[in-house]
C-alpha positions as CSV (number, residue, x, y, z in Angstrom):
1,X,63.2,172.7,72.1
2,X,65.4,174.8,69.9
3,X,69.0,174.9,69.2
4,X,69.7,178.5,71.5
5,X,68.1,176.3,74.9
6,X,70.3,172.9,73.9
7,X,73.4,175.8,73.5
8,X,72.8,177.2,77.2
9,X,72.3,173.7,78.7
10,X,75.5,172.3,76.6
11,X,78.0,172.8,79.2
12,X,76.4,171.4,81.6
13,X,75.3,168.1,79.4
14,X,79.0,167.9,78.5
15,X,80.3,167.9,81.9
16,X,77.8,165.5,83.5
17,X,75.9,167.7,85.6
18,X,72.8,167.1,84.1
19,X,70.6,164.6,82.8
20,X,69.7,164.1,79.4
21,X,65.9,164.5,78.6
22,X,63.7,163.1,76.1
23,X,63.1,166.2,74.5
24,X,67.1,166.7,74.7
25,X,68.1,163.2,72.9
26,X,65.1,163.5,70.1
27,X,66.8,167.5,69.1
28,X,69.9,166.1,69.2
29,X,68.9,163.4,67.1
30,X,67.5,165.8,64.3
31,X,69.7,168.4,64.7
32,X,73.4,167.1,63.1
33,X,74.9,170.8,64.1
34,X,74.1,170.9,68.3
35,X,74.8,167.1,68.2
36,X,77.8,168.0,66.6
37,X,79.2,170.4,69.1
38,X,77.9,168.7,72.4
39,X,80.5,165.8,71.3
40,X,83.4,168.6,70.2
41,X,82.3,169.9,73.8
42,X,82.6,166.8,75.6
43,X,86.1,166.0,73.9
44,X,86.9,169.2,75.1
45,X,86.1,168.5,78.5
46,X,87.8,164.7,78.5
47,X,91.5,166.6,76.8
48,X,91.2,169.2,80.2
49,X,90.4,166.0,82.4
50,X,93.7,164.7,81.6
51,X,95.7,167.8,81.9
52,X,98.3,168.1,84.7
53,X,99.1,171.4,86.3
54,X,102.8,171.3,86.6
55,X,104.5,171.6,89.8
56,X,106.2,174.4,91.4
57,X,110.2,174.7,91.1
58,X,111.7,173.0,94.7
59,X,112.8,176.5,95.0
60,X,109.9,178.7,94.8
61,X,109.1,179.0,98.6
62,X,112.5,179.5,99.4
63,X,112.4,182.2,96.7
64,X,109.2,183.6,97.8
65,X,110.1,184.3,100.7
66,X,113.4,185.9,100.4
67,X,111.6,188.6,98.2
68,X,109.1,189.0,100.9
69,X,112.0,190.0,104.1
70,X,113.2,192.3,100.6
71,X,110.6,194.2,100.4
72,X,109.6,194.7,104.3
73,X,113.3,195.6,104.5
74,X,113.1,198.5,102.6
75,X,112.3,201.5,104.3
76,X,108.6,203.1,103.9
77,X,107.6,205.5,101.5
78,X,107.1,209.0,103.0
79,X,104.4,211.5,102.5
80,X,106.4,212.9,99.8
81,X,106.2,209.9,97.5
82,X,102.2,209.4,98.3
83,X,101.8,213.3,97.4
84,X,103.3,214.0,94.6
85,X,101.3,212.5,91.6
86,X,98.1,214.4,92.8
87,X,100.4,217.2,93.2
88,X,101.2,217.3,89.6
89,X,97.9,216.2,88.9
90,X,96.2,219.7,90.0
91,X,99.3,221.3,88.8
92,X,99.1,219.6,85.3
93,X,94.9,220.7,85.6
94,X,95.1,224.1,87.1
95,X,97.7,225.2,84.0
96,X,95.2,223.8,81.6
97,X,92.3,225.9,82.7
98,X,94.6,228.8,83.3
99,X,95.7,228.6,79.4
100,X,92.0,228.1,78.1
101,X,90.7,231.0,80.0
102,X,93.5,233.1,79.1
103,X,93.3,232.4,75.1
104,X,89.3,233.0,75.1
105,X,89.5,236.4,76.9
106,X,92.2,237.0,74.3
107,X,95.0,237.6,76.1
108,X,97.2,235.2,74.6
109,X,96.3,236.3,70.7
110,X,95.5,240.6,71.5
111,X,93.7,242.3,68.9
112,X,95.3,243.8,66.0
113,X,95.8,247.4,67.0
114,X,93.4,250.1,65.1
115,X,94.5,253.5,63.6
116,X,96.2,255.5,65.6
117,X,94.2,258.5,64.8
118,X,91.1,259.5,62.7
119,X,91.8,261.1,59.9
120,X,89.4,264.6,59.2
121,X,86.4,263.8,57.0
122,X,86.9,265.2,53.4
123,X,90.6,264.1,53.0
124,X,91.4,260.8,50.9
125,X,91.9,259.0,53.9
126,X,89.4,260.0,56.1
127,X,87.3,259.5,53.1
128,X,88.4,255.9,52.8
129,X,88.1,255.4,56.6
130,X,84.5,256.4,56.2
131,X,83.8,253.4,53.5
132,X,85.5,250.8,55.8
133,X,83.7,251.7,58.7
134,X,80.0,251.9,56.8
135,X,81.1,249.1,54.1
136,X,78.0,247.3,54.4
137,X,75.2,250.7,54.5
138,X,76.6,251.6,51.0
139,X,76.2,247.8,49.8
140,X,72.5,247.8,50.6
141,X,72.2,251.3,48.2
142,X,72.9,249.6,45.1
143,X,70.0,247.4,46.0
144,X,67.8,250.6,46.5
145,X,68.8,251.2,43.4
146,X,67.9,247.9,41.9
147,X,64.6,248.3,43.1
148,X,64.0,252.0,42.3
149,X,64.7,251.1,38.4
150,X,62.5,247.8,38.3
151,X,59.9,250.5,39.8
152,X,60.5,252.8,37.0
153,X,60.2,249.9,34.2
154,X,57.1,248.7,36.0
155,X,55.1,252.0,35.7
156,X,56.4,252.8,32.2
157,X,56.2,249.8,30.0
């Protein structure tokens, strides 16, 4: 036998409800630690043998009772009072979904608003406009460039 078996059959060895076998008594003799806490276990079990559950106050029926004709005197909760915490409930759910639809489709943050007008090509600001709008076509260029240059070193060394 090893010491988790003698731990699950403890209880029971402490309490009497078992029978000690020879296996049990020769681990117990060898092993100082599960001898150890079947006799903390059984001291355990003798100290809540001797405990006494206290009695009741002379009064407590008497109490009892009165709070029971209190509370079937009072009159019944209505419809109203069963209804309205799922009430707020879907309320509380329906405003939540309401909110998070509204915020993704934007509605709740609206784009900023874009220029009023275009401005005609050739002038400074339609001119501007025109490198906003195709920032990232004239990026790649100086690249074409790169690669036109290396292209040039390549052939004339």
């Amino acid at each position: 036998m090893n010491c988790n078996e003698i731990r699950e059959r403890m209880p029971d060895l402490a309490a009497g409800l078992s029978a000690v076998t020879p296996e049990l008594s020769e681990h117990l003799r060898a092993c100082a630690g599960c001898a150890g806490a079947l006799q903390e276990l059984r001291q355990t079990m003798a100290l809540l043998d001797e405990w006494q559950v206290p009695e009741p106050s002379p009064y407590f029926d008497v109490r009892l009772q009165a709070r029971l004709r209190e509370e079937m005197a009072k009159p019944p909760a209505g419809w109203l009072q069963w209804f309205r915490k799922p009430a707020l409930a879907v309320s509380l759910a329906v405003l939540m979904v309401a909110s998070v639809t509204l915020f993704r489709n934007g509605a709740v943050n609206p784009p900023a608003p874009g220029p009023l007008a275009a401005a005609e090509p050739g002038t400074a600001v339609g001119d501007l406009q025109a490198l906003d709008k195709n920032h990232d076509l004239y990026s790649d260029f100086d690249v074409l460039d790169d690669l036109q240059v290396q292209q040039d070193v390549n052939a004339n060394p």
